[in-house]
C-alpha positions in Angstrom: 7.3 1.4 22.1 8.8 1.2 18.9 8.0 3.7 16.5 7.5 2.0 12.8 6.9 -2.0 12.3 7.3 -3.1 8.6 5.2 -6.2 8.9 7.0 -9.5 7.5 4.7 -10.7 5.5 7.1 -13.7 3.7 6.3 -12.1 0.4 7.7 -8.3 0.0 11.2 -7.0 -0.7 11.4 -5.5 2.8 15.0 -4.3 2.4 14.3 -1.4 -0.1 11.4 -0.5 1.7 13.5 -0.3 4.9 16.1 1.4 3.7 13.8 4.4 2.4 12.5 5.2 6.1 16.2 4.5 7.0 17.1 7.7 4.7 14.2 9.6 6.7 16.4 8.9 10.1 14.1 5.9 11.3 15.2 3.0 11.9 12.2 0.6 11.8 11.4 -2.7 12.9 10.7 -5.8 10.4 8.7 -8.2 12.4 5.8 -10.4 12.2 5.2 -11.3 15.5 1.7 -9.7 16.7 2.5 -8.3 19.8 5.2 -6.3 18.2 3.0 -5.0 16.0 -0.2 -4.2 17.7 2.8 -2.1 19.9 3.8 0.0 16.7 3.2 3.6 16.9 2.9 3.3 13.0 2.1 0.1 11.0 3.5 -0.7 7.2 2.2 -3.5 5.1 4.4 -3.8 1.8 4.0 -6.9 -0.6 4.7 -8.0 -4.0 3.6 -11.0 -6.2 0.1 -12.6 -5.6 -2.5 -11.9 -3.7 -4.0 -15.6 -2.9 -0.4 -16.1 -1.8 -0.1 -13.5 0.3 -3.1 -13.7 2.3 -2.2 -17.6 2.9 1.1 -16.4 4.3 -0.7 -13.5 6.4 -3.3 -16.5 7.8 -0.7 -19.0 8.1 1.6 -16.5 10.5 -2.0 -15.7 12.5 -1.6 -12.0 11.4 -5.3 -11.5 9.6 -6.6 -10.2 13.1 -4.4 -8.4 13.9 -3.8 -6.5 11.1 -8.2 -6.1 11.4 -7.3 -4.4 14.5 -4.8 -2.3 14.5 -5.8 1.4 15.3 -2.9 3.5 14.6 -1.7 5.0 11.2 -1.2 2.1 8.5 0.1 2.2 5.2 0.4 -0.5 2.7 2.5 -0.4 -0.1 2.0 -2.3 -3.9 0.3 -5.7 -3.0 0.2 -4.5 0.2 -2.1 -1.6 -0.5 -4.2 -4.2 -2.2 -4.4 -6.7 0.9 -6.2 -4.1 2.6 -9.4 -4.5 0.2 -12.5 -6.5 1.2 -11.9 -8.9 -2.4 -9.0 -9.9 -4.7 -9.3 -11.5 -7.9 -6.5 -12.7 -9.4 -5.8 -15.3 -12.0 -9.1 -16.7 -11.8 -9.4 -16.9 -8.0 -11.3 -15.2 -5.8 -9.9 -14.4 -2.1 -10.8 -12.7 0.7 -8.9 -9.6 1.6 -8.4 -7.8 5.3 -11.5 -5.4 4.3 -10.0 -2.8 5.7 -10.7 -0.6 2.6 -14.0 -0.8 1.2 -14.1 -2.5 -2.4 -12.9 -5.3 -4.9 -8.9 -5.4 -6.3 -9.4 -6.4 -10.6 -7.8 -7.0 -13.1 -5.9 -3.1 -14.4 -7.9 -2.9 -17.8 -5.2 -1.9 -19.8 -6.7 -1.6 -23.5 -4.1 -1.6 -26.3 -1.1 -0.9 -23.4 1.2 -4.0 -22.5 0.6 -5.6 -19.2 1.5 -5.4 -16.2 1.7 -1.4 -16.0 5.5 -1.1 -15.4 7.2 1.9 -15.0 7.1 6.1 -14.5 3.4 7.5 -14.2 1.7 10.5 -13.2 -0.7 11.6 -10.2 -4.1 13.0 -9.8 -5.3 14.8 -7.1 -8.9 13.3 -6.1 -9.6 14.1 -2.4 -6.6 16.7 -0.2 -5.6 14.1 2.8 -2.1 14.9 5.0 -0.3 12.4 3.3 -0.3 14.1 0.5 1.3 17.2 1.9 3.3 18.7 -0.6 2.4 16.5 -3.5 0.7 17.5 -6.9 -0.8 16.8 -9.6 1.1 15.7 -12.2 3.8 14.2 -10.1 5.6 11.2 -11.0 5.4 7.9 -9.0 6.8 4.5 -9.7 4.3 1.3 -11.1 5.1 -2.5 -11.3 1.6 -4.2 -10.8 -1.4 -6.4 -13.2 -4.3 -5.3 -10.6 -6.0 -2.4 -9.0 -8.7 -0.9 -7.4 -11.1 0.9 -9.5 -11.8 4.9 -8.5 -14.0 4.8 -5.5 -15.0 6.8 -2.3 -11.7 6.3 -0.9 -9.2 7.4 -3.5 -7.4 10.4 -2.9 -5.3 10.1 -6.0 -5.4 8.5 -9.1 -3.3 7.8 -12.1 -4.3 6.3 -15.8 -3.1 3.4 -17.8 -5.9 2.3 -20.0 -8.4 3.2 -17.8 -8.0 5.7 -14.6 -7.6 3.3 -11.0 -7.0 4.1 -7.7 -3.0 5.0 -6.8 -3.5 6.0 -3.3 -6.6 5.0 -0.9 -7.9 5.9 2.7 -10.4 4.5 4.6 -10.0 5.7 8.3 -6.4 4.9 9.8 -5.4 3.1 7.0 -3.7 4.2 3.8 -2.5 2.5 1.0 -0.2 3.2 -2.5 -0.2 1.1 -5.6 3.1 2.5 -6.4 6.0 1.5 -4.8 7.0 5.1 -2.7 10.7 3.7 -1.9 11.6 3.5 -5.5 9.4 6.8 -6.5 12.6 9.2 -5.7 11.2 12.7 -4.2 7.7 11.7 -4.5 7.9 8.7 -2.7 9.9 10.5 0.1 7.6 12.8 0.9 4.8 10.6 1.0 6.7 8.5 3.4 7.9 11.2 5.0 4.1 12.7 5.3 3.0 9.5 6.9 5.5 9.6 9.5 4.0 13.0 10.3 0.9 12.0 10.6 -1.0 11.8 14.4 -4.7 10.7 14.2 
């Protein structure tokens, strides 16, 4: 069984996200073929760019299902946090996520603050949850994204740019972070770190 699938999605930067479990002493798996997946002990689901494009990529590969199914721990990372979510809009379009979160991905209202929210930003404890073992508020964690998930039953931390969104969710075995954890230096470790860790 292999221990930790990074799912190949066609649309993330899977080397950096690699490399940081690869500093934990795990040597995961990139792959998007489903059996290899479903077989995971632990699941990751990074992404970047747009959502619409993204979830074409997922259905064209046949992974939608599969990803519905999955039982064991999952985490998804920037867009990939944002996959999990029952509806995206972005750019006018309206898509259908995995719904494996509860709750619609928006446009980040940013106010007066330049868009997209890029850079250094702080955490907020919402709800205590073992993947945020040894993490607190006021921590730093590292942005790069245009839309979010407003605060909702299941955020466990937040962060504020304009207006206060969701920076890391759970809805039963799944888990997601709107900041990118590889490039988030000790934070991001540990969170990673704290996943691997994790037995449900």
């Amino acid at each position: 069984m292999v221990s930790l699938v990074i799912v190949d999605t066609g649309c993330a930067n899977l080397a950096s996200v690699q490399y940081a479990f690869e500093r934990l002493g795990i040597e995961p798996l990139v792959s998007d073929d489903p059996v290899t997946i479903l077989s995971a002990e632990r699941v990751v689901l990074p992404g970047v760019g747009s959502a619409p494009f993204a979830m074409r990529g997922i259905h064209a590969k046949g992974l939608g299902p599969v990803l519905q199914s999955l039982k064991q721990p999952v985490i998804g990372i920037c867009l990939g946090m944002q996959l999990l979510y029952e509806t995206l809009e972005e750019g006018g379009e309206t898509v259908e996520g995995l719904g494996l979160i509860p709750g619609t991905i928006e446009k980040l209202q940013t106010g007066d603050l330049p868009a997209p929210h890029m850079g250094w930003n702080t955490l907020q404890t919402v709800k205590q949850d073992p993947l945020l073992n040894g993490i607190s508020d006021g921590d730093y964690a590292y942005f790069v994204h245009s839309y979010a998930a407003f605060v909702s039953d299941s955020t466990l931390m937040t962060a504020e740019y304009g207006s206060a969104f969701t920076a890391i969710t759970r809805s039963k075995n799944v888990w997601g972070c709107q900041f990118h954890p590889e490039r988030s230096s000790k934070t991001g470790a540990l969170i990673l770190k704290n996943f691997l860790d994790i037995n449900l």
